[in-house]
C-alpha positions as CSV (number, residue, x, y, z in Angstrom):
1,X,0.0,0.0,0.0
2,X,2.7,2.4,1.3
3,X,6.1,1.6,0.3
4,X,9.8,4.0,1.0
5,X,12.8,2.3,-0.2
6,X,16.0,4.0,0.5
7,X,14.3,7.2,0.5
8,X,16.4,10.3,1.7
9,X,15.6,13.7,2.5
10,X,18.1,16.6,3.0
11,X,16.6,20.5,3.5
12,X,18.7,23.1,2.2
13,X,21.2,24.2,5.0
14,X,21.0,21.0,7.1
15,X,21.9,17.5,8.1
16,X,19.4,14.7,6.6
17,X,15.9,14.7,7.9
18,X,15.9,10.9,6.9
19,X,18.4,8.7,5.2
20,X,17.9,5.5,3.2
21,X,14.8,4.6,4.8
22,X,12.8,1.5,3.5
23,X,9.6,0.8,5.0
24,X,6.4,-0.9,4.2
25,X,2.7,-0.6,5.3
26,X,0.6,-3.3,4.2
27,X,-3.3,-2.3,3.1
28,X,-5.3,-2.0,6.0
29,X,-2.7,-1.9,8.3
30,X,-2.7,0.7,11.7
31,X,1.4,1.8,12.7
32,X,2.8,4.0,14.6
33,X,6.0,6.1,13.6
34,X,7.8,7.1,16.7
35,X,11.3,8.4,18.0
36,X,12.7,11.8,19.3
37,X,11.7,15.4,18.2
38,X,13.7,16.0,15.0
39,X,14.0,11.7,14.1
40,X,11.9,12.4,10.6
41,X,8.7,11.4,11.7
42,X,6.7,14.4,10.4
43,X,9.1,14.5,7.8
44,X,8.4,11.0,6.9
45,X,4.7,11.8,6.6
46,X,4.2,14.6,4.6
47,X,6.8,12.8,1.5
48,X,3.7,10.3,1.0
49,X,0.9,13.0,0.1
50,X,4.0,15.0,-1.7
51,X,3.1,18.0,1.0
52,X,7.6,17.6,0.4
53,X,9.6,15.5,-2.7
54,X,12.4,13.2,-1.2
55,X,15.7,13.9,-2.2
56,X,16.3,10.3,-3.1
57,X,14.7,7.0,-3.3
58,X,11.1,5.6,-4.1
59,X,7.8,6.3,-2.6
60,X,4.9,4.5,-3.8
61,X,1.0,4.2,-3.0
62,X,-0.9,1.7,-4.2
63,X,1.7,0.5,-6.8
64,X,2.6,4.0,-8.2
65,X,5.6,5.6,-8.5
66,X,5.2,9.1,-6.7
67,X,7.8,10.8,-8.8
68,X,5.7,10.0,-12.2
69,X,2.8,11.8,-10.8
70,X,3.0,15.4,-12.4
71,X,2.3,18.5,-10.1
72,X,-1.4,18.9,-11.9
73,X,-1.9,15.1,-10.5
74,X,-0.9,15.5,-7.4
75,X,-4.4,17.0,-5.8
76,X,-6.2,13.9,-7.1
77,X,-3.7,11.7,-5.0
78,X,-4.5,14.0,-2.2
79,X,-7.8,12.9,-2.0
80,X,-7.4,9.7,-1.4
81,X,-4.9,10.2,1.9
82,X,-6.5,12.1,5.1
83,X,-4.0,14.1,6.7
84,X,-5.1,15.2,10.6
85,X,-2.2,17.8,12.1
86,X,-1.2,18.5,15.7
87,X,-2.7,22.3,15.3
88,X,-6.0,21.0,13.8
89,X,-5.8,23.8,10.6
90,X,-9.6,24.4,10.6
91,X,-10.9,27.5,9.4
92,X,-12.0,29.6,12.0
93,X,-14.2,31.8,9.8
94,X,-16.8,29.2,8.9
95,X,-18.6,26.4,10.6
96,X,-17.9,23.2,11.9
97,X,-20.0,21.7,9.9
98,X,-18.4,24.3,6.8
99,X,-14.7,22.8,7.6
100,X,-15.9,18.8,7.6
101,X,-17.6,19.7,4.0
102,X,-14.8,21.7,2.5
103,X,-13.2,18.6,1.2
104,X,-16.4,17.2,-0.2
105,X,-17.0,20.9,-1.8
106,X,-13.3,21.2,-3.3
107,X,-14.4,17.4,-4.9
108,X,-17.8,18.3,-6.3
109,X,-20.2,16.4,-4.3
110,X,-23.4,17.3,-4.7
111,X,-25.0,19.3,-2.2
112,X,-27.8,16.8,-0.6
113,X,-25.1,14.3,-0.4
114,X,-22.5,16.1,1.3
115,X,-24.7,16.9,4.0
116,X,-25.1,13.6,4.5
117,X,-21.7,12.5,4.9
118,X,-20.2,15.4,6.7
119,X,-23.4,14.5,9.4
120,X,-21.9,11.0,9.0
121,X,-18.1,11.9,9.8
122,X,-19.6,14.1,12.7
123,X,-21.6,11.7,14.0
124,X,-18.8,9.2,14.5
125,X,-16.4,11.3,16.0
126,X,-19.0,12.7,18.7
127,X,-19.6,16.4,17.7
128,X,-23.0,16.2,15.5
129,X,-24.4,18.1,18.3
130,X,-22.1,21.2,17.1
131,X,-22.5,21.5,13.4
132,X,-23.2,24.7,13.6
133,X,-20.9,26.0,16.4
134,X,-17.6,28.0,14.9
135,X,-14.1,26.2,16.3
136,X,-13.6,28.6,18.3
137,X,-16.0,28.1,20.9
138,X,-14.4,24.0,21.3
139,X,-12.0,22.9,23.3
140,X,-8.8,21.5,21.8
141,X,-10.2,17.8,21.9
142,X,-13.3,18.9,19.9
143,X,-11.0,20.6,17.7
144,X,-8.9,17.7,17.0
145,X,-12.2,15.7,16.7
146,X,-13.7,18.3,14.0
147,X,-9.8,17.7,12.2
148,X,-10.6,13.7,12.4
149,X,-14.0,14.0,10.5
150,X,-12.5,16.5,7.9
151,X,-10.1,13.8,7.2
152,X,-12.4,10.7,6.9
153,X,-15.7,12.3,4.9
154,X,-14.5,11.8,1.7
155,X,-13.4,8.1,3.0
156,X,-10.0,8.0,2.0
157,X,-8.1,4.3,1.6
158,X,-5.1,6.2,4.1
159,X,-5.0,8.2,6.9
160,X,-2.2,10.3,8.2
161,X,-2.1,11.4,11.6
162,X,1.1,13.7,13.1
163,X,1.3,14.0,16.5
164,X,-2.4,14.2,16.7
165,X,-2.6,14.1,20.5
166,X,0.6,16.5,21.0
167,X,-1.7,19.3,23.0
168,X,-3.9,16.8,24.4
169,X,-4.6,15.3,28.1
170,X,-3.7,11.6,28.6
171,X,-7.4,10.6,28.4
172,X,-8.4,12.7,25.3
173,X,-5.0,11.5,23.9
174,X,-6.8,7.9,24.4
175,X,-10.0,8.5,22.6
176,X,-8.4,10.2,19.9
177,X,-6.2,6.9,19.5
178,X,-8.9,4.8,19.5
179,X,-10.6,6.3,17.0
180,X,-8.0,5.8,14.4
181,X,-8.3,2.1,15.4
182,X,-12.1,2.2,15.0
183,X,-11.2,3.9,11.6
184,X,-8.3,0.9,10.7
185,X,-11.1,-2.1,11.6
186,X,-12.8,-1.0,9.1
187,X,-9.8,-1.3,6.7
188,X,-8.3,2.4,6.2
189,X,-4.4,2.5,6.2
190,X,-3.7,4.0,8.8
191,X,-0.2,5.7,10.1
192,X,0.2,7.9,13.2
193,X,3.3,10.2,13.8
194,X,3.8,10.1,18.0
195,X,5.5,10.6,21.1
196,X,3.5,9.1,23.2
197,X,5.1,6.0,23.7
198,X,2.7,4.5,26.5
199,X,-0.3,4.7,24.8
200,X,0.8,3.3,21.2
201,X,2.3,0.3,23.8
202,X,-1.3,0.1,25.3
203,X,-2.9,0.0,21.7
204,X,-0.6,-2.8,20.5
205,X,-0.4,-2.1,17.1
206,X,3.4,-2.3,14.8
207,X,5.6,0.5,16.1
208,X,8.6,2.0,13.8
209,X,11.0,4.0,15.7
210,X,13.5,6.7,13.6
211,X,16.7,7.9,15.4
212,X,18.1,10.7,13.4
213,X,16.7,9.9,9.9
214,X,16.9,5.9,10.4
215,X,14.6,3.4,11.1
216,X,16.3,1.6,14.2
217,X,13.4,-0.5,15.3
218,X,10.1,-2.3,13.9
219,X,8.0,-4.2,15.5
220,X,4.8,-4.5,17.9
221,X,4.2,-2.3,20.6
222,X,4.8,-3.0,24.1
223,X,7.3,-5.8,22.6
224,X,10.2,-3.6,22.3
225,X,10.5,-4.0,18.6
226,X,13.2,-5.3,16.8
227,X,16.3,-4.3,15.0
């Protein structure tokens, strides 16, 4: 589904964000990518919807190359990856229920189905009670929740999460988590930049650890993963 091999990436002025990392994500698999601030992992994340190009290697999604996709493709590949961010990135001018659609607008949906589905991504994160509140007036695990539906209404075949529960309390930090795993059981790739190394070891699911641009562990979590 999700494949790096011997990808690199170098920013202008600095050391390698990652070096020669291979990794693969089989369809309908949940992982975690996890290691110290500056390790890659939000690196390592935004090279698969080409948010950033690597500076070497191959990424692929679903068997296709990502350097063959031109710029002008590169939206339509988009669509098909939810991306949820530690600082949520809603639109503070417009509705909840606004932000949840805006994917399903920028796609062309029509109108009487879109309201369905954004009601349907609200719904299952909790918040259908608050459509029509404005983001500002939730609290941060609302927020987050509100950036979780945006992600899933178009029901993409991958989700990307980076450090989702960064600002959160252990117990949102939970709920959050599980619902990425309620998401995965119902087969959406699923790949979670964090920290938070207790509560990926509580979920269970395959952890992959970067040290300074390198994958130095892979395996499940709790199990201390193996070299």
């Amino acid at each position: 589904m999700i494949e790096l091999d011997r990808v690199s990436k170098r920013y202008r002025g600095s050391n390698d964000a990652l070096t020669n990392v291979t990794l693969k994500i089989e369809r309908g698999e949940m992982a975690f990518i996890t290691g110290h601030s500056g390790a890659g992992k939000s690196t390592l994340l935004r090279l698969i919807p080409l948010l950033e190009r690597p500076s070497g290697g191959i990424i692929s999604v679903s068997g296709v190359d990502l350097a063959r996709i031109p710029r002008r493709r590169v939206p339509l590949l988009r669509r098909g990856i939810g991306m949820i961010f530690q600082d949520h990135r809603l639109l503070h001018d417009r509705t909840v229920f606004d932000n949840v659609a805006l994917p399903l607008v920028i796609a062309g949906v029509p109108h009487r189905e879109l309201g369905r589905r954004v009601r349907a991504a609200l719904d299952k994160v909790g918040l259908l009670h608050k459509e029509r509140s404005e983001p500002i007036t939730l609290s941060g695990g609302e927020q987050q929740r509100v950036g979780i539906a945006r992600a899933v209404v178009t029901r993409p075949p991958v989700l990307l999460a980076d450090e989702p529960t960064g600002n959160l309390d252990p117990a949102l930090s939970e709920e959050i988590m599980r619902l990425f795993a309620q998401f995965n059981a119902v087969g959406t790739t699923t790949l979670v930049a964090s920290h938070d190394i207790e509560l990926i070891n509580r979920l269970g699911h395959r952890r992959v650890v970067l040290d300074r641009g390198q994958v130095v562990s892979d395996g499940a979590g709790g199990a201390g993963g193996r070299a």
